[in-house]
N, C-alpha and C positions, 0 to 999 in steps of 0.2 A: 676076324673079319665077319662083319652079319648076313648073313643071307636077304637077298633081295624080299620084300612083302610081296605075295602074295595078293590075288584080287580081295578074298577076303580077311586079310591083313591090312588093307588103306584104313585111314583113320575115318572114323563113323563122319568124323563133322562134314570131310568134303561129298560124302553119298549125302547129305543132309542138304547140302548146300545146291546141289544134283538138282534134288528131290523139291526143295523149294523154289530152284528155278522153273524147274517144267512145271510146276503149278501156277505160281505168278504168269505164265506165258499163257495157261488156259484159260486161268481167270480174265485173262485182259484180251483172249481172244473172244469169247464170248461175251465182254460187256460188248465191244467193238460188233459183234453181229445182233444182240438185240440192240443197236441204237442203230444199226443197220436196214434191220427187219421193217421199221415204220415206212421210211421211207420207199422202200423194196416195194411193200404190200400197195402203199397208194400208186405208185409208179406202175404197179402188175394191176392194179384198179382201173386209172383210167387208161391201160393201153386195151385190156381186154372186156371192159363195160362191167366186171365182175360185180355181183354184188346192186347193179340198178348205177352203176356211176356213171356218170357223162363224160364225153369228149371235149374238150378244150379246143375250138380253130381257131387256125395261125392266120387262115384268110379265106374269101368268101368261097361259095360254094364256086365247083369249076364247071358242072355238069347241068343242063338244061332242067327247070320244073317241072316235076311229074305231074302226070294228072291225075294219079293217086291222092287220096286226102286220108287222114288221120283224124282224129280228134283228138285235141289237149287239153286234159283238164289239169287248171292250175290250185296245188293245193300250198295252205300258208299252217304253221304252230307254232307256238313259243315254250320252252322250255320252261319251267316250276324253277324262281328264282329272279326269271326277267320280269318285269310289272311293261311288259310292253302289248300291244293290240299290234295286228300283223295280218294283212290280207290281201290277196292279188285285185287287180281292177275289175276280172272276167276274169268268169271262173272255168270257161271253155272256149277253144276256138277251133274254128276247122282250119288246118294248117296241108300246103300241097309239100309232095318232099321234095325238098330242095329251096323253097321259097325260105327266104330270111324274113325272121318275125321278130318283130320289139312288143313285150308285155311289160306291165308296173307293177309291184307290188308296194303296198301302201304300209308305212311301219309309225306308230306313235309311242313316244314315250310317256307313262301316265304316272310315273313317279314324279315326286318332288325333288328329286337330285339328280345329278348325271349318270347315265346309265350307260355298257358297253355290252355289246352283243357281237355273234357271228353265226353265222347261219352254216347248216350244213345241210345237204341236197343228195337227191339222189329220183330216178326213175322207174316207173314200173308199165309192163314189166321187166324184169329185170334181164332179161336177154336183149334187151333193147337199145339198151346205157350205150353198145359200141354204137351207135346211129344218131346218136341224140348230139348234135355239135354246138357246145356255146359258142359263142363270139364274144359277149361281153355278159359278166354276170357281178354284184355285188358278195356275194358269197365270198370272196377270196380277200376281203379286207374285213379288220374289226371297223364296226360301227357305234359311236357314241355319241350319244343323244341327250342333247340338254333338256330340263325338264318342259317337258310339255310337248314337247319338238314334234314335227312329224314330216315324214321325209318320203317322196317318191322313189323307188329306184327298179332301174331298168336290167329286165333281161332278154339280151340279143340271141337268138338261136335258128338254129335249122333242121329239121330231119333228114338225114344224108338220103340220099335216093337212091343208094347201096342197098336199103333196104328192101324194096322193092326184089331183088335178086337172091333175097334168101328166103326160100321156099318154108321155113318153120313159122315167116312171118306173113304168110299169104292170108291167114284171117286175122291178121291185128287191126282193129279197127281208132284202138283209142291208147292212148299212153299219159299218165299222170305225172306232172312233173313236182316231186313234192320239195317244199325247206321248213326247217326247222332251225329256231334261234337262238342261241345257247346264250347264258351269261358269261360275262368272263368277268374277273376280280383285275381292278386296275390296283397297281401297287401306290400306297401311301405316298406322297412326295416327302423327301428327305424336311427335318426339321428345322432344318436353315433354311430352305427354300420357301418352306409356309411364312416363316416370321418376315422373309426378302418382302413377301406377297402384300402381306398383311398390312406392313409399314410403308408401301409403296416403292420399292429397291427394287431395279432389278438382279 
């Protein structure tokens, strides 16, 4: 009759087998937290203005216009790669906090093909970003623009009046609201789809 094995008596394979499962579990727990982490970081962005980011409102101001005033200056860029021109209508306004403002930024496309863009945004300075409330902003969609095109687009906003009550921002006088327009790569259409086009099919 054999003697029972021993712990280190078990056969190598199943410690192997151990040993590749606890890895497969770390590796898959960490892809799962950096594809985490994006979303985490923007969500910890605009809850806390980190970084110069704006607040997103659900609905209009609740609290009466201060008589407080700011000045906003409106800054416009385009990123190396977009052939686009890109500029606010006014480039300052004096804004009370609390009052809801609509500005345009003016975008043209000066290529000869279709072009796609997306703007990203942010405030300065940047301890400010929790006060700065959009309403309505272009930033959150791609934009593509047929050649020549040129296209108004609106941004709805408020300076909370929250502000007012935070004593590091008793000498803010002015706050820049800046965007910048990045290229994006639209994907090929499949190659049935062009010759559908071509031949007139849909």
């Amino acid at each position: 009759m054999h003697a029972p094995l021993n712990r280190q008596d078990r056969p190598r394979g199943s410690r192997d087998i151990a040993v590749a499962f606890a890895c497969g579990v770390f590796v898959a727990t960490m892809v799962g937290v950096s594809y985490a982490a994006v979303p985490l970081y923007s969500w910890f962005c605009r809850s806390t203005g980190f970084g110069g980011t704006t607040q997103v409102a659900g609905a209009l101001p609740t609290r009466e216009v201060s008589g407080r005033l700011v000045t906003v200056r409106f800054d416009a860029n385009v990123a190396p790669g977009l052939p686009w021109s890109f500029e606010p209508e006014r480039r300052t306004l004096d804004v009370h906090l609390g009052e809801v403002v609509t500005v345009y930024y003016t975008v043209t496309n000066e290529a000869a093909r279709v072009t796609t863009g997306q703007a990203g945004y942010n405030v300065t300075p940047p301890t400010v970003g929790i006060y700065f409330e959009k309403i309505n902003c272009f930033c959150f969609t791609q934009q593509t623009m047929k050649p020549g095109e040129r296209r108004d687009m609106a941004v709805v906003f408020y300076v909370d009046p929250k502000l007012a009550q935070d004593s590091e921002q008793d000498t803010l006088n002015n706050i820049t609201l800046s965007y910048t327009f990045y290229p994006v790569n639209q994907p090929e259409p499949p190659v049935a789809e062009s010759e559908s086009k071509k031949f007139g099919h849909i």
